[in-house]
SELODREN-122632 format. One line per field, with one value per residue (C-alpha): residue number from 1; residue in three letters; x, y, z. Coordinates in Angstrom, 2 decimals, decimal comma, padded with zeros to 5 digits, always signed. Layout:
BEGIN
nr <- (NUM|...);
rest <- (ala|...);
c1 <- (X|...);
c2 <- (Y|...);
c3 <- (Z|...);
END
This chain:
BEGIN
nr <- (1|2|3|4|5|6|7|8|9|10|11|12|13|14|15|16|17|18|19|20|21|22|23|24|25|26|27|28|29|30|31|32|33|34|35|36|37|38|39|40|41|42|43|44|45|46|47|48|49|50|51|52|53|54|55|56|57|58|59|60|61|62|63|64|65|66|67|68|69|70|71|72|73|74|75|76|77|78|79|80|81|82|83|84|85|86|87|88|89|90|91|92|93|94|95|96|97|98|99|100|101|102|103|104|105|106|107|108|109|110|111|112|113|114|115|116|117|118|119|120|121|122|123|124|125|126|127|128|129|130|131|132|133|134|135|136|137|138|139|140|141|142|143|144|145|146|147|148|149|150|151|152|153|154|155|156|157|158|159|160|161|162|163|164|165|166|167|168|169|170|171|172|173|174|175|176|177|178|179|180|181|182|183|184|185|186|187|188|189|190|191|192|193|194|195|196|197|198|199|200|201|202|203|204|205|206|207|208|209|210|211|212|213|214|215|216|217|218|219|220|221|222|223|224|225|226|227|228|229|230|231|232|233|234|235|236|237|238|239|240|241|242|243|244|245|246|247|248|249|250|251|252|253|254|255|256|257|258|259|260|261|262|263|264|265|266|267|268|269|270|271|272|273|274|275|276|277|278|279|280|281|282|283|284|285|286|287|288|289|290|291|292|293|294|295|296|297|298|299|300|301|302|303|304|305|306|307|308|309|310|311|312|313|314|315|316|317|318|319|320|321|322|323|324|325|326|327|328|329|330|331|332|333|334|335|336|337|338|339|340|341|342|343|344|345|346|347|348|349|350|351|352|353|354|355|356|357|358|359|360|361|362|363|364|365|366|367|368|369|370);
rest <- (unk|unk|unk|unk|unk|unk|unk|unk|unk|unk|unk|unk|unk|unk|unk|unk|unk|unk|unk|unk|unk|unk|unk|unk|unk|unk|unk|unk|unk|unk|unk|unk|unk|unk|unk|unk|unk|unk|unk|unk|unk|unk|unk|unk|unk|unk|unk|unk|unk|unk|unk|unk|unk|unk|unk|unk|unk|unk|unk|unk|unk|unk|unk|unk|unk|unk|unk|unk|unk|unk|unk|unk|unk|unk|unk|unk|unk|unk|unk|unk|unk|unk|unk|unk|unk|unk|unk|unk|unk|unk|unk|unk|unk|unk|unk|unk|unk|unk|unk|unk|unk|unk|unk|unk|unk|unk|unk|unk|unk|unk|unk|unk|unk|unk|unk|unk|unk|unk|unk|unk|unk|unk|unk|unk|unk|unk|unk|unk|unk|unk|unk|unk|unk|unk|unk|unk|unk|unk|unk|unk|unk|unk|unk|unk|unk|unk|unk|unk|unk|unk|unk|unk|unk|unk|unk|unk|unk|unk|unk|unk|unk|unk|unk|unk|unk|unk|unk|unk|unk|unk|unk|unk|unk|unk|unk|unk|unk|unk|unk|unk|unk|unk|unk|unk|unk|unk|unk|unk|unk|unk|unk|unk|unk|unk|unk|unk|unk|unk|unk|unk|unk|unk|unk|unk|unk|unk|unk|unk|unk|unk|unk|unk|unk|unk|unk|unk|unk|unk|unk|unk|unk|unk|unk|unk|unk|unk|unk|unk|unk|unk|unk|unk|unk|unk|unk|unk|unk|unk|unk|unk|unk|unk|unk|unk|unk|unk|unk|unk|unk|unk|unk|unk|unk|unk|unk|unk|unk|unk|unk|unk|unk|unk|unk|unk|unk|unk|unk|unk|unk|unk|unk|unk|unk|unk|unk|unk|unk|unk|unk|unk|unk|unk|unk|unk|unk|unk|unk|unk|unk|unk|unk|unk|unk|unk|unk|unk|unk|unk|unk|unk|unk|unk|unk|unk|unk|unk|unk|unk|unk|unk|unk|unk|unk|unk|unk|unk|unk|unk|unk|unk|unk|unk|unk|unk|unk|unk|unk|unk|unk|unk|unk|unk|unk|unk|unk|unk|unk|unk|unk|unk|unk|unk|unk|unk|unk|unk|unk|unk|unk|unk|unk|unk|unk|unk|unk|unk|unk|unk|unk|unk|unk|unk|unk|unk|unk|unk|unk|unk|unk|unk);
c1 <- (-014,61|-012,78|-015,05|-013,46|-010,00|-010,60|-011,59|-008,44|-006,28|-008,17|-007,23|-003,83|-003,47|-004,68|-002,14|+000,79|+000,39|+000,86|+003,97|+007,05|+008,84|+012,71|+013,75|+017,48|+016,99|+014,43|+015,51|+014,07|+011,71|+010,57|+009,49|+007,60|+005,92|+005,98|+002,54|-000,12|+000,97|+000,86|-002,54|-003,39|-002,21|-003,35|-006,62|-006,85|-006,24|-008,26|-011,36|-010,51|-010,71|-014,12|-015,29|-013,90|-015,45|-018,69|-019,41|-018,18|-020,30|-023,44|-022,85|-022,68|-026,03|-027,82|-026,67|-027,68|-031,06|-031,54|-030,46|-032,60|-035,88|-035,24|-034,79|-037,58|-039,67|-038,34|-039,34|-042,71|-043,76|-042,55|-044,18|-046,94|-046,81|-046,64|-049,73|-051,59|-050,50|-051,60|-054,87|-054,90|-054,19|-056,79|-059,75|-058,65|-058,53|-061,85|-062,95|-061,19|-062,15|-061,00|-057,43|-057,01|-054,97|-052,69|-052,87|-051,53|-047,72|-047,68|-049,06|-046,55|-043,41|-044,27|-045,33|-042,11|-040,27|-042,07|-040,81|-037,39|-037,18|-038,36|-036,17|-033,52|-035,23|-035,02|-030,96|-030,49|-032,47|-030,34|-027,03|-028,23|-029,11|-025,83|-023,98|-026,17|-024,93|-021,47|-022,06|-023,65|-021,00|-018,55|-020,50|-020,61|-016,89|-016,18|-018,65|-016,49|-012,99|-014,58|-015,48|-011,79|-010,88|-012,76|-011,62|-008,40|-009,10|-010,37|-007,39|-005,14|-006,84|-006,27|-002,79|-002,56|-004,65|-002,06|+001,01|-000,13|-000,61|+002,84|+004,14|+002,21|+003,44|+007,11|+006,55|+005,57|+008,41|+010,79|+009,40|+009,43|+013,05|+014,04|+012,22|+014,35|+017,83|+016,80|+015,98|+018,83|+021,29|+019,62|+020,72|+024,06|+024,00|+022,16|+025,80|+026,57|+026,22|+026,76|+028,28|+027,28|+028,91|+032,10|+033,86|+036,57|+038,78|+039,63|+043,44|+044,43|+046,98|+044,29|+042,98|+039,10|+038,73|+040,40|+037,87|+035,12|+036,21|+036,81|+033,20|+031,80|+034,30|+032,66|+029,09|+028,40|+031,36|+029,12|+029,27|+033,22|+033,38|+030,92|+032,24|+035,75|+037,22|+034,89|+035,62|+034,87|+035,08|+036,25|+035,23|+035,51|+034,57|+031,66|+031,70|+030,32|+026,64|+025,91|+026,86|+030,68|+030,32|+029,01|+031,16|+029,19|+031,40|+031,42|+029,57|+031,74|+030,66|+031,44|+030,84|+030,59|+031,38|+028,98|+025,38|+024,54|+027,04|+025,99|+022,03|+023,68|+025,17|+022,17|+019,84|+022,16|+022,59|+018,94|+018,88|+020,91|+022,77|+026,25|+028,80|+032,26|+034,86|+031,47|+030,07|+027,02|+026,96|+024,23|+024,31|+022,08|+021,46|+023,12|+020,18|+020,07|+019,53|+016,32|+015,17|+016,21|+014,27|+011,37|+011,88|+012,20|+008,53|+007,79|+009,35|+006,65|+003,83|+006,60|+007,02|+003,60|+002,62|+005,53|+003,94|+000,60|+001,75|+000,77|+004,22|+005,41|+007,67|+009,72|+009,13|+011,65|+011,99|+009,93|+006,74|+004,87|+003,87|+001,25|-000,98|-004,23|-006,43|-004,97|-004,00|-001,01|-001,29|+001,21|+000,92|+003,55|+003,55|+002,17|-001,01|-002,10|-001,82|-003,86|-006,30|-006,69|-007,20|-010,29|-011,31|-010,90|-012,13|-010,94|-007,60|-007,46|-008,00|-004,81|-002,69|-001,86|+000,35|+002,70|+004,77|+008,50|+011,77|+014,44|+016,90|+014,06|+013,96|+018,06|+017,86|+015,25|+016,89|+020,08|+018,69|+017,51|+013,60|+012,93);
c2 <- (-004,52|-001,61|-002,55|-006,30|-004,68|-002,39|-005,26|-006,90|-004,08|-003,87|-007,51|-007,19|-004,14|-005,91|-009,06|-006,54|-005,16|-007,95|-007,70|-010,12|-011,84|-011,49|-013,76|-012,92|-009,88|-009,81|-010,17|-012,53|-009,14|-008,10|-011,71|-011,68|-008,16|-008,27|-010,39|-008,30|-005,38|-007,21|-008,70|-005,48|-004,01|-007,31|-007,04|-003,43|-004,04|-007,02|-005,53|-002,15|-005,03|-006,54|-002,91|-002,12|-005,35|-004,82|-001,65|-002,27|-005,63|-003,50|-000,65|-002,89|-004,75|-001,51|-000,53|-003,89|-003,95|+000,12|-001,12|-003,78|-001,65|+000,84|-001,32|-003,57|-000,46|+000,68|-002,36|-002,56|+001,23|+000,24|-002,90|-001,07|+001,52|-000,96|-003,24|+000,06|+001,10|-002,22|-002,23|+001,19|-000,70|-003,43|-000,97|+001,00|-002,28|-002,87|+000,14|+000,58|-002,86|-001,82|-001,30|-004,57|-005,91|-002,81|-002,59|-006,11|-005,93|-003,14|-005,20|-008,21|-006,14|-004,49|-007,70|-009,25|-006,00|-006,64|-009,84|-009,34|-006,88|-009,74|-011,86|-009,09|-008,46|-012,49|-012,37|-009,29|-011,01|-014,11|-011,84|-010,15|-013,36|-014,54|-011,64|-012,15|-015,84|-014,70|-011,56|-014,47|-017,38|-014,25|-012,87|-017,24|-017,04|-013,94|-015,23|-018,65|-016,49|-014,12|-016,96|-018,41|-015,52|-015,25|-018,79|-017,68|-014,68|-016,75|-019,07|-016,03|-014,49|-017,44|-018,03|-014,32|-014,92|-018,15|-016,14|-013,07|-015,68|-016,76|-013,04|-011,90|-015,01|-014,61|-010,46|-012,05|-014,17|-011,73|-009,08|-012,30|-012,83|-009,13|-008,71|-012,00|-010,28|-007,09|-008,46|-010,44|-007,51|-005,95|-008,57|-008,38|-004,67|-005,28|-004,34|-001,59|+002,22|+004,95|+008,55|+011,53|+014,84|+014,12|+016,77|+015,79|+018,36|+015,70|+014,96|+012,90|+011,07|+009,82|+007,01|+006,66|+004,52|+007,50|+009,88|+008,04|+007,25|+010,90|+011,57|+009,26|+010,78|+014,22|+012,84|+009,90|+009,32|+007,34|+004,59|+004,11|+004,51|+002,21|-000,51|+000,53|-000,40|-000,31|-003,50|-002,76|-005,14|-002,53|+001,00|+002,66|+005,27|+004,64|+005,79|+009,56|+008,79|+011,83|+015,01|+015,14|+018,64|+019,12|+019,41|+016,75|+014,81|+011,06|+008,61|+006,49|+002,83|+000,87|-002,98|-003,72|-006,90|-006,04|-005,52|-003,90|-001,10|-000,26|-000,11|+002,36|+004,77|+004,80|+005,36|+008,25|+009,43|+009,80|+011,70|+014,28|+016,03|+014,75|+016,93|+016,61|+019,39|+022,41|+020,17|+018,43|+014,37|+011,94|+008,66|+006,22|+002,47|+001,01|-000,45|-001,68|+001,07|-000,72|-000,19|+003,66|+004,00|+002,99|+004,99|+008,07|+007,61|+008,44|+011,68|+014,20|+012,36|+012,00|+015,28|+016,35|+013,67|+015,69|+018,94|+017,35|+016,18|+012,70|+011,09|+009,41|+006,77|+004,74|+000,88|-001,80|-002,08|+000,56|+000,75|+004,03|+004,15|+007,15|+008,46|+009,21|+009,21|+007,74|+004,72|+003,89|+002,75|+001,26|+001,51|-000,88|+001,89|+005,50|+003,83|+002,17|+005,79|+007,89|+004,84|+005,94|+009,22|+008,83|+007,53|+010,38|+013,78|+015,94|+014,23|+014,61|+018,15|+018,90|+016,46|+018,23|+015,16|+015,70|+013,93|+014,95|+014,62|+012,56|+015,45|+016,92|+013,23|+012,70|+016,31|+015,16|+012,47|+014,49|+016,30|+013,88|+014,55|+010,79);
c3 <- (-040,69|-039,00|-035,91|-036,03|-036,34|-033,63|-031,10|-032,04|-031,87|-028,02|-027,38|-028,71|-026,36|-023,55|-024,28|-024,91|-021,51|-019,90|-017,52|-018,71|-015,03|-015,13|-013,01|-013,08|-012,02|-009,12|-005,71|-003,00|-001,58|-005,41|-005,78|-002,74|-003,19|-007,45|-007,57|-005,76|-008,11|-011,14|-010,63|-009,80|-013,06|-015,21|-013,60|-014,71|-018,46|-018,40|-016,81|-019,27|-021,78|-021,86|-021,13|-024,37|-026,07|-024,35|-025,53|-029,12|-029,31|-028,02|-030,35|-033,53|-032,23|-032,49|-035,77|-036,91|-035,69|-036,85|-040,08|-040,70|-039,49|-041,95|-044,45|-043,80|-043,57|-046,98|-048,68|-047,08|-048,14|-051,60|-051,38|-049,93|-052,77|-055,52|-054,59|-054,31|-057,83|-059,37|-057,97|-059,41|-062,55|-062,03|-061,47|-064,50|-066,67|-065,16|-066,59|-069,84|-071,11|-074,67|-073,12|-071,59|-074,16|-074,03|-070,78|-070,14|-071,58|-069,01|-066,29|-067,10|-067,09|-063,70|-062,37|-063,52|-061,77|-058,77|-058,74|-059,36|-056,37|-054,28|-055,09|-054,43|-050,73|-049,98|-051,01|-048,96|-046,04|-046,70|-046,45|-043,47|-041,82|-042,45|-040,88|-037,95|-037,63|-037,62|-034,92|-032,85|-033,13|-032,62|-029,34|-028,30|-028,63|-026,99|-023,84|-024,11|-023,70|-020,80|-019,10|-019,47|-018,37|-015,28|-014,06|-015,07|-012,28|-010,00|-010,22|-009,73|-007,19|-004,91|-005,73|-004,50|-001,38|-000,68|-000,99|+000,55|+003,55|+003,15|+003,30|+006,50|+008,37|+006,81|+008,19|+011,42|+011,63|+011,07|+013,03|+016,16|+015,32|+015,23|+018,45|+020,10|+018,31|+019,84|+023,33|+022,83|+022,46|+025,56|+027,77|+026,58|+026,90|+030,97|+032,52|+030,19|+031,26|+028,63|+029,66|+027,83|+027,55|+028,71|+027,04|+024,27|+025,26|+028,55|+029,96|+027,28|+029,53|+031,88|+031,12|+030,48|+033,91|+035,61|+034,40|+035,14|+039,04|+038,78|+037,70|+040,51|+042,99|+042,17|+042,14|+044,14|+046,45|+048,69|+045,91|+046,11|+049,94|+050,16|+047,37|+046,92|+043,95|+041,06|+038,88|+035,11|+032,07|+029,93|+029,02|+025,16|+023,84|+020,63|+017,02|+016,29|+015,35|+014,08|+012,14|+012,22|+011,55|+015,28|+017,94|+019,53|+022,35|+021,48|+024,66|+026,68|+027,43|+030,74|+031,27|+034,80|+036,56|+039,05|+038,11|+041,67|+041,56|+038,03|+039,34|+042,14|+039,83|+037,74|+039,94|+041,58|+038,27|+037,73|+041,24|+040,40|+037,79|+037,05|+036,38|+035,10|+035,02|+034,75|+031,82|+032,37|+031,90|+031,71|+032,41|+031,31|+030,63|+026,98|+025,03|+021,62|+018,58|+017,61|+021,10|+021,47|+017,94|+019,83|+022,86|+020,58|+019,06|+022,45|+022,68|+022,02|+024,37|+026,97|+026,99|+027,15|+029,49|+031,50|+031,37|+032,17|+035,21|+034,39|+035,86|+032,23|+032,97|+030,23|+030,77|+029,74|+026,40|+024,89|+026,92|+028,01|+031,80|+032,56|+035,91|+035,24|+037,40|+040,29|+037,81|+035,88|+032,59|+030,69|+026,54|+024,13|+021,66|+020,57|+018,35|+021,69|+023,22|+020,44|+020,96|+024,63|+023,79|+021,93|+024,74|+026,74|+024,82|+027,19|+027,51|+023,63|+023,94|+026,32|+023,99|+021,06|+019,26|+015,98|+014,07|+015,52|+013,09|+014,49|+014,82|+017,85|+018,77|+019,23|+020,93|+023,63|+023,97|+024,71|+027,37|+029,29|+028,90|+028,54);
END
């Protein structure tokens, strides 16, 4: 009995553990990710389960059948014992003819003893065959539930399958439409130039269109004798980005109304160093943050590719473009690279790749190393 009650405290245990759905309080992302993990746990329990059951089922087999062979081989030594005593009796009868009569009230009471311990070894046979009945329609109804069970499985196992479908093509949508938003956002941004390092400390009564024809007029005078005036959109200065605590001078964007004389000072600007006032400036193309994420990955084979001598050049939007080999190759991100390494042992060798922390990452970034 405390066998029975421990399968159904096991049961029980396994139906308590089931996970309960709130669906007030699960977001559109929970409900998307919540069902692998709670298969994953309900398939746990369950499989802990029948373990459970399995082994309890099999250990109260073998105390049944040890059971019964010791008591069957009880009762056939006694048996055994008492047939041997009464032909015992017999032959001594046989000899003691003048005892027969004496003999026999003897013989009739342990013949009547013998046969009321058969009858008690056919109503303990009867009560064990009964208990074995019941172990057997039990184990039937425990196969009947596993199998339940396992279509049960099954069934969830391919709703999981079907939805897990449903997420990877809802990932690849997304990542297709954050890929159009950011390439979007680029071509917006085409015209834009952003100036770091101008120092903060500037003439505050010049205007920010001033200082940068100053900055060209110091640089690249070429470009204004050559175009005159310099039409511009607008120009702002951005947000701080980063720790206010540096004294970090904020960039300055420019929108151009013509896309030529912006390719002109960028391309001068990548020439030579700017300078403004003894501070160095950079001047680069405004891109998207997704896209300068990217470009930062980069960073630390950039700059090795850079002490290799391999020419590293940074591809629109985030593409790596290496010689090797008299060849350029051109890699969409650093997995493709690694890749390539393998390929190449003794490239691997030189290449001695980490994982860099954005802060490096903004710092390269700052410098002008990619």
């Amino acid at each position: 009995m405390s066998k029975q009650r421990n399968k159904r405290k096991t049961i029980e245990k396994y139906f308590a553990n089931e996970p309960k759905k709130d669906k007030n309080t699960q977001s559109e992302d929970e409900e998307a990710q919540a069902p692998a993990s709670k298969d994953s746990k309900k398939n746990r329990n369950w499989a802990q389960a029948m373990t459970e059951l399995k082994k309890d089922f099999e250990t109260q087999m073998r105390e049944l059948e040890e059971k019964l062979g010791k008591e069957r081989r009880e009762m056939q030594e006694k048996h055994e014992n008492e047939v041997s005593s009464l032909v015992k009796e017999i032959q001594k009868i046989a000899e003691e003819n003048s005892m027969l009569k004496t003999s026999l009230g003897q013989m009739d009471k342990t013949v009547q003893k013998v046969i009321e311990e058969k009858n008690a070894l056919k109503s303990k046979i009867g009560q064990m065959e009964k208990e074995i009945r019941k172990l057997s329609e039990e184990n039937k109804s425990f196969r009947q539930r596993i199998e339940f069970r396992e279509i049960d499985e099954f069934t969830r196992n391919q709703e999981s399958i079907i939805q897990n479908q449903k997420n990877e093509k809802l990932e690849e949508n997304v990542k297709y439409l954050i890929e159009k938003t950011t390439d979007m956002e680029n071509r917006l941004r085409k015209d834009n130039l952003k100036i770091i390092g101008i120092p903060e400390s500037h003439d505050q009564e010049k205007s920010l269109d001033i200082i940068f024809k100053e900055l060209l007029q110091q640089n690249c005078p070429d470009i204004l004798e050559a175009e005159g005036k310099i039409e511009m959109e607008r120009i702002h200065q951005s947000p701080r980005e980063r720790d206010h605590k540096k004294p970090t001078p904020r960039n300055i964007i420019a929108k151009f109304q013509n896309s030529q004389v912006k390719e002109k000072i960028l391309q001068a600007a990548r020439r030579t160093q700017f300078k403004y006032r003894g501070a160095a400036v950079r001047i680069t193309q405004d891109l998207a943050a997704t896209t300068l994420e990217a470009r930062r990955a980069w960073n630390t084979i950039y700059r090795k590719a850079k002490e290799l001598r391999m020419q590293p050049r940074m591809n629109y939007p985030a593409r790596l473009n290496v010689l090797f080999q008299g060849k350029r190759w051109t890699f969409n991100e650093p997995g493709e690279f690694q890749m390539f390494l393998l390929e190449w042992p003794e490239l691997n060798r030189r290449f001695d790749l980490h994982i860099q922390d954005s802060g490096e990452a903004w710092r390269l970034e700052e410098r002008g190393e990619i």
